[in-house]
TIDO-762712 format. One record per atom (N, C-alpha, C): residue number from 1; residue in one letter; atom name; x, y, z. Coordinates in pm, whole numbers, plus 32768, in hexadecimal, padded with zeros to 4 digits. Layout:
N
  resi  resn  name     X     Y     Z
   NUM     A    CA     X     Y     Z
...
END
This chain:
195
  resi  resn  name     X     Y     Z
     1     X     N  8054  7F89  8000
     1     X    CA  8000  8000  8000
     1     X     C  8058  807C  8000
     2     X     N  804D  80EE  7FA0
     2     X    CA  805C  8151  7F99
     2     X     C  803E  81A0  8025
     3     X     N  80CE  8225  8068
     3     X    CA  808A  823C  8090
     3     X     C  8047  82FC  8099
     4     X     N  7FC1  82DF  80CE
     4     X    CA  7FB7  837E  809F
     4     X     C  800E  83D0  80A5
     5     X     N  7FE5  844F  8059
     5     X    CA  8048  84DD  8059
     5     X     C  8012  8545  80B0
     6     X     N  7FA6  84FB  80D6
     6     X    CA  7F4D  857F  8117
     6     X     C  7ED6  8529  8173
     7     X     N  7ED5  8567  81EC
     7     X    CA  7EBE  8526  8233
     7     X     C  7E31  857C  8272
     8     X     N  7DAF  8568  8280
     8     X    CA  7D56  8602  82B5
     8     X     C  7D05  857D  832B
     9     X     N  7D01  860F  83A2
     9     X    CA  7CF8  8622  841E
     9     X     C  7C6A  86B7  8443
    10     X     N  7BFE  8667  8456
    10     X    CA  7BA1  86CA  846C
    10     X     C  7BBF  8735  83B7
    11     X     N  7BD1  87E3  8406
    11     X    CA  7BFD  881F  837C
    11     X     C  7C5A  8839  835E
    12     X     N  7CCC  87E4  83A3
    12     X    CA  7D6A  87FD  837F
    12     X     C  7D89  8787  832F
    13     X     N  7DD1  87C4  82CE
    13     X    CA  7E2B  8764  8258
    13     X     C  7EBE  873E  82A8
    14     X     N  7EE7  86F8  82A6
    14     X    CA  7F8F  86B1  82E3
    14     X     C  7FC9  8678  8290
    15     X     N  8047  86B6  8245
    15     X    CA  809F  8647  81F3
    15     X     C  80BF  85D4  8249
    16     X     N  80B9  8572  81E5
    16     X    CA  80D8  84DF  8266
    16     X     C  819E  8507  826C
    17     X     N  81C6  8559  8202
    17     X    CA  826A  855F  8224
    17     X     C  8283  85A1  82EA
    18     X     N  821A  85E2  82FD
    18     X    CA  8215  85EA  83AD
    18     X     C  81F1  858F  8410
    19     X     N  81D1  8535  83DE
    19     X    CA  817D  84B6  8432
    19     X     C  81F4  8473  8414
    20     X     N  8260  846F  839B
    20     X    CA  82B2  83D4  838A
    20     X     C  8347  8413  83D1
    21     X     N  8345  84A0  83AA
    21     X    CA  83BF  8508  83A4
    21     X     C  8416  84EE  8435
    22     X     N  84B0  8509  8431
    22     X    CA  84F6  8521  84B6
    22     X     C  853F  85B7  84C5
    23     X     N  854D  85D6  854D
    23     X    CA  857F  865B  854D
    23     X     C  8588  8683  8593
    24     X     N  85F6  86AB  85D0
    24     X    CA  8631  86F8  865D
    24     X     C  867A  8766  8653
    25     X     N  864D  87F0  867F
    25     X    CA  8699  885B  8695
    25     X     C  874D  8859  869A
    26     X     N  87A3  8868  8660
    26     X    CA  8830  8831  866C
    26     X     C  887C  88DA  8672
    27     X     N  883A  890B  86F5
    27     X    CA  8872  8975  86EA
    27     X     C  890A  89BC  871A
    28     X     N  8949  894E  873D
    28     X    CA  89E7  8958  872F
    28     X     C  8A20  8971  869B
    29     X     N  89E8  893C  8651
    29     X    CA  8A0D  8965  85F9
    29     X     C  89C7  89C9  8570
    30     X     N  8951  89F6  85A0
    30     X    CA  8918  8A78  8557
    30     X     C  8911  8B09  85AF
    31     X     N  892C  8AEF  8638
    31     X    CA  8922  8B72  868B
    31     X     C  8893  8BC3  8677
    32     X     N  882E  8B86  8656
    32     X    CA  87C7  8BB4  8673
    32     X     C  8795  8C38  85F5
    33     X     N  87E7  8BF1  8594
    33     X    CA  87D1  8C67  8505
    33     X     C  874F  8C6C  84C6
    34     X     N  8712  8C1C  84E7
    34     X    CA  8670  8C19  84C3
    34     X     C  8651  8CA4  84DA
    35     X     N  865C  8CCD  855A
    35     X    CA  8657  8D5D  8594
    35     X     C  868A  8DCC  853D
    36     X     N  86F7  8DC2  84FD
    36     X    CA  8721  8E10  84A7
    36     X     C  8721  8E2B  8404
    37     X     N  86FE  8DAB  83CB
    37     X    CA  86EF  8DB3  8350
    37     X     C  8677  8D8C  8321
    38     X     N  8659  8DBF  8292
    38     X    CA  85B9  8DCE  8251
    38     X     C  859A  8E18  8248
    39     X     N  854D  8DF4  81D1
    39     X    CA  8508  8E9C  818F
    39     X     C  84C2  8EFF  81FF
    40     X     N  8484  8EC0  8246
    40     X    CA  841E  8F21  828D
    40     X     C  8415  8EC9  832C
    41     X     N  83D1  8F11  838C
    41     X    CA  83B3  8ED6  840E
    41     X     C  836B  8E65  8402
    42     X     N  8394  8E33  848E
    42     X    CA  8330  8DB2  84A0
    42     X     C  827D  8DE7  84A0
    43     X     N  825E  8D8A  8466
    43     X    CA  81B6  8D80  8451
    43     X     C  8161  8D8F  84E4
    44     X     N  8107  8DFF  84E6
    44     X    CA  80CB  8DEF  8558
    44     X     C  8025  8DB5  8559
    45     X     N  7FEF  8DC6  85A2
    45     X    CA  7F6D  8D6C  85BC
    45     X     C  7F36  8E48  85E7
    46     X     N  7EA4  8E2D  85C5
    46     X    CA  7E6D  8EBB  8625
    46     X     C  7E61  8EC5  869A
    47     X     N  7E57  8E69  86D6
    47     X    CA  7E62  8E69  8777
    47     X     C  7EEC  8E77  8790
    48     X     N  7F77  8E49  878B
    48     X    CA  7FF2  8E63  877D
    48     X     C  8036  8F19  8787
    49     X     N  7FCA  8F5C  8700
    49     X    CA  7FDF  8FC2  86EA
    49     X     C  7FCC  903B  8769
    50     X     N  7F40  8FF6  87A3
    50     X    CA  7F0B  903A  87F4
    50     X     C  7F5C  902B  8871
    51     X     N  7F8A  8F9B  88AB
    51     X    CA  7FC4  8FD2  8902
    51     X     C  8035  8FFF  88DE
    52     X     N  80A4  9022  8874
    52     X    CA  8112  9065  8843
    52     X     C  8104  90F8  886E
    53     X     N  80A1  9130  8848
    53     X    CA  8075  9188  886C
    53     X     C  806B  91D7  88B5
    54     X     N  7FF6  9184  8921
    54     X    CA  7FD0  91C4  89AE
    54     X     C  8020  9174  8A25
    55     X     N  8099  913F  89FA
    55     X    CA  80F4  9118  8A7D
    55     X     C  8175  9155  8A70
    56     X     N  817D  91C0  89FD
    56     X    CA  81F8  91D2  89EE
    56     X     C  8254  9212  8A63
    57     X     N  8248  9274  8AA8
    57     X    CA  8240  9297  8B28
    57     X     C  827F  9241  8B8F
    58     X     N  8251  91B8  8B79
    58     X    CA  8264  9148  8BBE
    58     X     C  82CE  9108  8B9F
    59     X     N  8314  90CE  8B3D
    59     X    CA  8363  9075  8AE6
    59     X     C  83D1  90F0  8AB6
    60     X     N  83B9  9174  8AB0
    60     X    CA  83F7  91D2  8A5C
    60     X     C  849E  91CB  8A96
    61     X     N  84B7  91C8  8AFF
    61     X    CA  850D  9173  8B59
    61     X     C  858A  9144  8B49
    62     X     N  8545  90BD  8AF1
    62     X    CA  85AF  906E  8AD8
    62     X     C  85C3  9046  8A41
    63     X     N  85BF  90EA  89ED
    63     X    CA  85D9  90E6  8968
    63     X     C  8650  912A  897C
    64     X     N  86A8  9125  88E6
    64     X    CA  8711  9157  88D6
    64     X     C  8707  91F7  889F
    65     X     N  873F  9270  88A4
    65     X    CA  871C  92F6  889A
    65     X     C  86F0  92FB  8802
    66     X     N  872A  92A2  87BB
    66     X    CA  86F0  92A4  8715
    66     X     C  867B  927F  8714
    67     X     N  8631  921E  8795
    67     X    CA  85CB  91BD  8772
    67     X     C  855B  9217  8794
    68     X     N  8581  928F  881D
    68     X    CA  852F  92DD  881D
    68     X     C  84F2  932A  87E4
    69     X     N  8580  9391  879E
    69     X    CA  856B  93DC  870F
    69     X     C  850F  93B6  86BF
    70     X     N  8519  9339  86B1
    70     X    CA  84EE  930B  861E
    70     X     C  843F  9306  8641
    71     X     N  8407  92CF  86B8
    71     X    CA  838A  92BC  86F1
    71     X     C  8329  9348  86DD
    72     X     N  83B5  9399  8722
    72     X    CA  8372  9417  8735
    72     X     C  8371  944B  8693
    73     X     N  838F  9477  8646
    73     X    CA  83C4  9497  85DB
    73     X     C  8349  942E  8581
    74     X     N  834C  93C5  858C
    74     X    CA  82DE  937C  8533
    74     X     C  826E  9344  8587
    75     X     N  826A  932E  8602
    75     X    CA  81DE  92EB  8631
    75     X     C  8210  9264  864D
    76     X     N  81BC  9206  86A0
    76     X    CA  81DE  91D9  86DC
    76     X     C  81CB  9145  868F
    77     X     N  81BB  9162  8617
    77     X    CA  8197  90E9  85AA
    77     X     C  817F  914C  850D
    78     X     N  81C3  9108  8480
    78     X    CA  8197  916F  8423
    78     X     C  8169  90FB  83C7
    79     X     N  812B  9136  8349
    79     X    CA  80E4  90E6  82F9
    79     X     C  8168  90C8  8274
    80     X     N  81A6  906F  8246
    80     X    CA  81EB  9038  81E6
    80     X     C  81B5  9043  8165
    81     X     N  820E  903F  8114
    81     X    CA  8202  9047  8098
    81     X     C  8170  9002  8041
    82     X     N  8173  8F7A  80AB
    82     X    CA  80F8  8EE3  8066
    82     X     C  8093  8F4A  80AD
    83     X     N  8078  8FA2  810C
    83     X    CA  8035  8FE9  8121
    83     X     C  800C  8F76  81EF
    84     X     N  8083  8F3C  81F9
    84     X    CA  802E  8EFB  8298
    84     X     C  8096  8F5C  82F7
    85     X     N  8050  8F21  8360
    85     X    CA  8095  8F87  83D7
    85     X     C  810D  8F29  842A
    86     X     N  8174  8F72  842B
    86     X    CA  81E4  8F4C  8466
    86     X     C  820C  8F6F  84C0
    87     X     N  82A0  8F5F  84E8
    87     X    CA  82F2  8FAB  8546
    87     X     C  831B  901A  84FB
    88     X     N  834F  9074  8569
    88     X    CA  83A6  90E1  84E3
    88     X     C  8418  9097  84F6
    89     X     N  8480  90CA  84BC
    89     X    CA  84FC  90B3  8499
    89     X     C  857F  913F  84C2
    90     X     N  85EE  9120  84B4
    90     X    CA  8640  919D  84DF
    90     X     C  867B  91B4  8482
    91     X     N  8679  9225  8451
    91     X    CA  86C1  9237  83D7
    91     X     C  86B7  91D0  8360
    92     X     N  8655  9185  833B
    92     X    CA  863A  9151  82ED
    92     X     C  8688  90AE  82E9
    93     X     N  86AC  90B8  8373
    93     X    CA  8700  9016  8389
    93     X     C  869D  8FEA  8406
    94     X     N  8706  8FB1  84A6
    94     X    CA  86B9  8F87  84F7
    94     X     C  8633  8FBA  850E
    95     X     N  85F5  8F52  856F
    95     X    CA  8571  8F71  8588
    95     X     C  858F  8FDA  861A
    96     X     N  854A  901B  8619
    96     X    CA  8547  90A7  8667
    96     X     C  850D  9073  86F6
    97     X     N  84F0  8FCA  8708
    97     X    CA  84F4  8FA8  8799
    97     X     C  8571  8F55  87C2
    98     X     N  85B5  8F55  8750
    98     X    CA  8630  8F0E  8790
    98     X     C  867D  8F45  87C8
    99     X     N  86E1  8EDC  8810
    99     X    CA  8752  8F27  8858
    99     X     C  87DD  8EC3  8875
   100     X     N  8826  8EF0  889D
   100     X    CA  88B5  8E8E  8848
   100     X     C  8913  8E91  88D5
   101     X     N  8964  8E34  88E9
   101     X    CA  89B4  8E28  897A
   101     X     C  8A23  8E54  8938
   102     X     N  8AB0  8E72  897B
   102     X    CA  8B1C  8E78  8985
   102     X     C  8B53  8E22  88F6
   103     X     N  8B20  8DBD  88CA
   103     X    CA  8B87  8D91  8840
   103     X     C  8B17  8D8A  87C3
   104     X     N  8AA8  8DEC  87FF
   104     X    CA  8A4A  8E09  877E
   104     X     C  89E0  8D9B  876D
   105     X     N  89D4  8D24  87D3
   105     X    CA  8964  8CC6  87BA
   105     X     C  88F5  8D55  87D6
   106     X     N  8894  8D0B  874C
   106     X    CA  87E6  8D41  8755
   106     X     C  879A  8CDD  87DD
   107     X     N  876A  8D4B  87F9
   107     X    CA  86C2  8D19  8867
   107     X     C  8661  8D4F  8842
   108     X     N  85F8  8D48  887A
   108     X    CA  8573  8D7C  887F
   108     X     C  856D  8DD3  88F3
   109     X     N  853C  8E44  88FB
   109     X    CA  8546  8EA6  896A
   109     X     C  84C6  8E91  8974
   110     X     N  8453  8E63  895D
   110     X    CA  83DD  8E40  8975
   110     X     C  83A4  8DB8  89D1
   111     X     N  8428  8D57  89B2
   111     X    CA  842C  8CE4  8A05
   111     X     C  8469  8D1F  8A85
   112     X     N  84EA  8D5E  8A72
   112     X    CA  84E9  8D8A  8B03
   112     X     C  8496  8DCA  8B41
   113     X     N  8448  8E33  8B3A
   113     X    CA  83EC  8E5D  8B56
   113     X     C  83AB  8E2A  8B94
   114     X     N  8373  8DDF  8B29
   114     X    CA  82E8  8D75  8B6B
   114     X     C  8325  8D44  8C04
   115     X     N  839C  8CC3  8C11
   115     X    CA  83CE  8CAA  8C5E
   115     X     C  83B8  8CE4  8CD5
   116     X     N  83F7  8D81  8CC7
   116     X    CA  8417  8DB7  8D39
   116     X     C  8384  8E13  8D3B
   117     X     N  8304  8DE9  8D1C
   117     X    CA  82A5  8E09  8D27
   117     X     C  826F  8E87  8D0F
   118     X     N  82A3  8EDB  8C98
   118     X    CA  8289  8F14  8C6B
   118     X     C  8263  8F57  8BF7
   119     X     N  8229  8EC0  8B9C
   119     X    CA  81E7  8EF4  8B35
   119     X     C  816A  8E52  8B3C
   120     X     N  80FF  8E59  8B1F
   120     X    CA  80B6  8DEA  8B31
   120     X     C  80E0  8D84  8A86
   121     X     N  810B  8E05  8A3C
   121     X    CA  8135  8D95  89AA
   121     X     C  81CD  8D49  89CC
   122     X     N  81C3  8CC2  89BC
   122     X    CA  8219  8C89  89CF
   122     X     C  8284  8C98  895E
   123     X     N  8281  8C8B  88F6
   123     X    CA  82CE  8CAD  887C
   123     X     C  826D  8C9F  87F5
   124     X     N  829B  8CD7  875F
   124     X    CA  8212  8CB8  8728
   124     X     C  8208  8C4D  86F2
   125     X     N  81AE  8C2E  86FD
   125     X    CA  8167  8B8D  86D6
   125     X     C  81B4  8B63  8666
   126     X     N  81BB  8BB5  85C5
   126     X    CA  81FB  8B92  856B
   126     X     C  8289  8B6A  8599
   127     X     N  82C7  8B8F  85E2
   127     X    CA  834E  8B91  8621
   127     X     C  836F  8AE4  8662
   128     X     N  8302  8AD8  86E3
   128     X    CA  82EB  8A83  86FB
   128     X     C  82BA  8A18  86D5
   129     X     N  8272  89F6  8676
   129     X    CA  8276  8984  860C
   129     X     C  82B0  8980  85D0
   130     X     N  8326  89B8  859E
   130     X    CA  8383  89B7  851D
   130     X     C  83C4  8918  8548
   131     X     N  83C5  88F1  84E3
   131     X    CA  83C8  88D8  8434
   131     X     C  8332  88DB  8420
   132     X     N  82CA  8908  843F
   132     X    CA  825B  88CB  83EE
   132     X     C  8213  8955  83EA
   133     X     N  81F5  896D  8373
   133     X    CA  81E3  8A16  832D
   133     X     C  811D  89F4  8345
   134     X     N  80FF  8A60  838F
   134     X    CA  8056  8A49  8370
   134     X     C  801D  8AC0  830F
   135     X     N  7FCE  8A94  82C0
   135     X    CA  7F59  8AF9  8236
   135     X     C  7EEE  8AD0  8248
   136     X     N  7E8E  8B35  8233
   136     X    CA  7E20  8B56  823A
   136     X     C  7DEA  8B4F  8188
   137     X     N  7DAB  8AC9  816B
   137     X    CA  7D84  8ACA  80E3
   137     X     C  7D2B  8B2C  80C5
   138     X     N  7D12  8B4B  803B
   138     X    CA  7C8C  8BB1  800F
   138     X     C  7C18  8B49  801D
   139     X     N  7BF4  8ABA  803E
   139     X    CA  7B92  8A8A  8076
   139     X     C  7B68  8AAC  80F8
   140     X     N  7BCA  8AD8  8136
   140     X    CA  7BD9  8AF3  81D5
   140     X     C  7BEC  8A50  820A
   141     X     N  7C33  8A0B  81F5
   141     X    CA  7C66  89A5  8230
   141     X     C  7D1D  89C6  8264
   142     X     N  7D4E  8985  82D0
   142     X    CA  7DEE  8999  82EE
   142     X     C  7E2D  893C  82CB
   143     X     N  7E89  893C  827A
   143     X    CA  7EEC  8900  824F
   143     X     C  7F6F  8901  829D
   144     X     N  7FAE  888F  82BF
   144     X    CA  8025  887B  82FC
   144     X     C  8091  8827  82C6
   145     X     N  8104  8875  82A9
   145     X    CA  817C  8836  8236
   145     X     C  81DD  8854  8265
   146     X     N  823A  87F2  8229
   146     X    CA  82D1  8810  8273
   146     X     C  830B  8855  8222
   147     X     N  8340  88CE  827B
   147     X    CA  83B6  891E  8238
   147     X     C  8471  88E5  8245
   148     X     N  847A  88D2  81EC
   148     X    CA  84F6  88A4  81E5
   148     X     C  8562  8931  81C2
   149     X     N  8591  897D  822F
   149     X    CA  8607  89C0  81DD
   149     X     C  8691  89B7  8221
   150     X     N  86DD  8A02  81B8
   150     X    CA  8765  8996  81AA
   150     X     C  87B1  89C4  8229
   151     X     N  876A  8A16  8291
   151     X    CA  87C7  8A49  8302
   151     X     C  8791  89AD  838A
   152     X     N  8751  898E  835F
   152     X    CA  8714  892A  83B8
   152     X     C  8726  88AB  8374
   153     X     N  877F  8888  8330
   153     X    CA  8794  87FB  82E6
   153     X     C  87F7  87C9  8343
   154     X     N  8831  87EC  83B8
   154     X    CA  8853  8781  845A
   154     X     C  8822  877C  8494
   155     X     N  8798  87C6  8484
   155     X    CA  873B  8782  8508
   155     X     C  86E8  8705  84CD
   156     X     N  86DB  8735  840B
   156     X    CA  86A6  868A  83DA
   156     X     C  870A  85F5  8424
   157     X     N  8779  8614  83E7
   157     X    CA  87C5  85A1  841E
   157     X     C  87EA  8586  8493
   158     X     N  8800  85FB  84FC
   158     X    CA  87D7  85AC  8572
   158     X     C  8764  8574  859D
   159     X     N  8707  85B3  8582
   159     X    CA  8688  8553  85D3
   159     X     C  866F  84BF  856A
   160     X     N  869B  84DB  84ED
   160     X    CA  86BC  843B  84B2
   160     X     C  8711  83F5  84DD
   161     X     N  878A  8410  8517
   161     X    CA  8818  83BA  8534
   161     X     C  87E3  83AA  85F9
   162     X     N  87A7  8407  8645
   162     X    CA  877D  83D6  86DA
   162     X     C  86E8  83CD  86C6
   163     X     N  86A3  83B7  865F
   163     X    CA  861D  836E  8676
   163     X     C  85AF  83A2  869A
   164     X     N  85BB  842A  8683
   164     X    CA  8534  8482  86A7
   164     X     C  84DE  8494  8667
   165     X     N  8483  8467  8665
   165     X    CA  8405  8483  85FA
   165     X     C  83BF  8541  85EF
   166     X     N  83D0  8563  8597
   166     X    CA  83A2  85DD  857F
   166     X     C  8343  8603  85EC
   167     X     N  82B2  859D  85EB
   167     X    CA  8258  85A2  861D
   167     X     C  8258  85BD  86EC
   168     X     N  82C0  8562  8731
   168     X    CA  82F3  859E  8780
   168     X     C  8339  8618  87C1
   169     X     N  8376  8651  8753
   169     X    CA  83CB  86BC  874C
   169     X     C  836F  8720  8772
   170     X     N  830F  8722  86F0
   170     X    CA  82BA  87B7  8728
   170     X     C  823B  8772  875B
   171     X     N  823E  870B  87BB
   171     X    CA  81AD  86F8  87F0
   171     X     C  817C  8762  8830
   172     X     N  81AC  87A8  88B4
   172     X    CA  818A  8814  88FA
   172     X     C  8130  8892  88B2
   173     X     N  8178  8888  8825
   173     X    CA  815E  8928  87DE
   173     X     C  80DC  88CB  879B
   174     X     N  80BD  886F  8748
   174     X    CA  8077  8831  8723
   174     X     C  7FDA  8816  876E
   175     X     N  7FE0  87EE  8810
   175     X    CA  7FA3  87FB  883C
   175     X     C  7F6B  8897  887C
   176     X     N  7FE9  88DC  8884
   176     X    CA  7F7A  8971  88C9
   176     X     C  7F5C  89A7  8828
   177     X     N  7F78  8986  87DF
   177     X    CA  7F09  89BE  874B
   177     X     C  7EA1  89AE  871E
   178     X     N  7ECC  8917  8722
   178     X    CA  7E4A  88B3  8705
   178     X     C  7DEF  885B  875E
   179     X     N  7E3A  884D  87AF
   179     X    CA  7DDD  8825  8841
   179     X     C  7E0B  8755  883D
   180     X     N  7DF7  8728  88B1
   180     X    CA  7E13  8690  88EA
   180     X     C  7DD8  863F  886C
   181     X     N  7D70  8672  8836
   181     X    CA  7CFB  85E5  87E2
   181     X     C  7D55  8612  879D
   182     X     N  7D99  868B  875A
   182     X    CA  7DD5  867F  86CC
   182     X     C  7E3D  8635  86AB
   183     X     N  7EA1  8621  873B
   183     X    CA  7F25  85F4  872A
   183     X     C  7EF1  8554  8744
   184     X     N  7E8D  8536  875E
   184     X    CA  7E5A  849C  87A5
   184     X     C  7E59  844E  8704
   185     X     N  7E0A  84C6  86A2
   185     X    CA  7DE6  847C  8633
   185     X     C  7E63  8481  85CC
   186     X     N  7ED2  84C4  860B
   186     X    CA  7F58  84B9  85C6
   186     X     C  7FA5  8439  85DA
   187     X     N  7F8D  842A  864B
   187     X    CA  7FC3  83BC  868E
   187     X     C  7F81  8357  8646
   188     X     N  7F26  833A  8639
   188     X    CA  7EBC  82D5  85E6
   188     X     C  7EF9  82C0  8572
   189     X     N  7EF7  8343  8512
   189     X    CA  7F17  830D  84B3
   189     X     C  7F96  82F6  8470
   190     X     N  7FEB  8335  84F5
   190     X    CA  8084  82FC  84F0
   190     X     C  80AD  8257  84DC
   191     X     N  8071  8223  8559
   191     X    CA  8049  8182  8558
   191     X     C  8031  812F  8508
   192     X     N  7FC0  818D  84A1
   192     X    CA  7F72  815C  841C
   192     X     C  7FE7  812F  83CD
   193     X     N  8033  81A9  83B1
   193     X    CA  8089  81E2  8368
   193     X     C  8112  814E  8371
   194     X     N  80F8  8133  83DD
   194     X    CA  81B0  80DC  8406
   194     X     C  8150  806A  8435
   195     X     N  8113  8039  841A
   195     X    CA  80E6  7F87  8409
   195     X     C  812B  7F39  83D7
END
């Protein structure tokens, strides 16, 4: 048996390449450049935006003086070229919530935040599911696909060479998106999938 390419869940579409896929963050050796490179900011959700927004005050903190600039100067989320709403960016490189230690590793100044309890957004969702890119079809159904890019081609092979199934990796982000039944029926048809 062939197996599907596409896998649908209630009104979400799932490439089965995320259900079969492996992949672990291998950030010794990318330093967290996700943060820094790409056309435009990470993808936000509208609720995301809002608290970007109205917590800035809160989180404003533990940005870097560019990251502030840039907030203040553009808002606390701007609309991209495809026309969705993002992060801003600094100077047209990093994302304007990052922030970098002593030998330049990227973080999330939003995860710290959160942490130290001061922003209720934990990091953004697109961020936190990565590898798996979510769209909003013109049916209004969600589509979920793996992004493969070439700054993250050691986190493919590690979680292939120590055994991590994609699907583990971002369970956490998976479930606060989509909720317990969604990741239950992933799990299902993971199983299906490896008979």
């Amino acid at each position: 048996m062939t197996e599907p390419s596409v896998i649908q869940i209630g009104n979400v579409l799932v490439s089965s390449a995320i259900i079969t896929g492996h992949f672990a963050c291998d950030y010794p050796k990318c330093h967290g450049v996700c943060c820094v490179l790409g056309e435009s900011g990470a993808p936000l959700l509208e609720e995301e935006c809002n608290i970007l927004k109205n917590e800035f005050s809160r989180y404003s903190k533990f940005l870097t003086i560019k990251g502030i600039h840039s907030v203040s100067e553009q808002g606390a989320f701007v609309i991209d070229i495809d026309g969705d709403k993002v992060t801003p960016l600094v100077n047209g490189e990093e994302c304007a919530y990052a922030v970098f230690d002593k030998n330049n590793n990227a973080f999330c100044a939003l995860e710290i935040a959160h942490r130290a309890g001061d922003c209720s957004l934990r990091k953004p969702v697109s961020c936190w599911l990565y590898p798996i890119r979510e769209t909003t079809l013109s049916s209004g159904l969600t589509a979920l696909n793996l992004h493969q890019w070439h700054i993250c081609l050691d986190a493919f092979v590690k979680g292939k060479s120590e055994g991590i199934p994609l699907l583990s990796f971002v369970k956490d982000a998976l479930i606060f998106r989509f909720g317990e039944d969604f990741f239950g029926q992933l799990e299902i048809a993971r199983d299906e999938l490896f008979k």
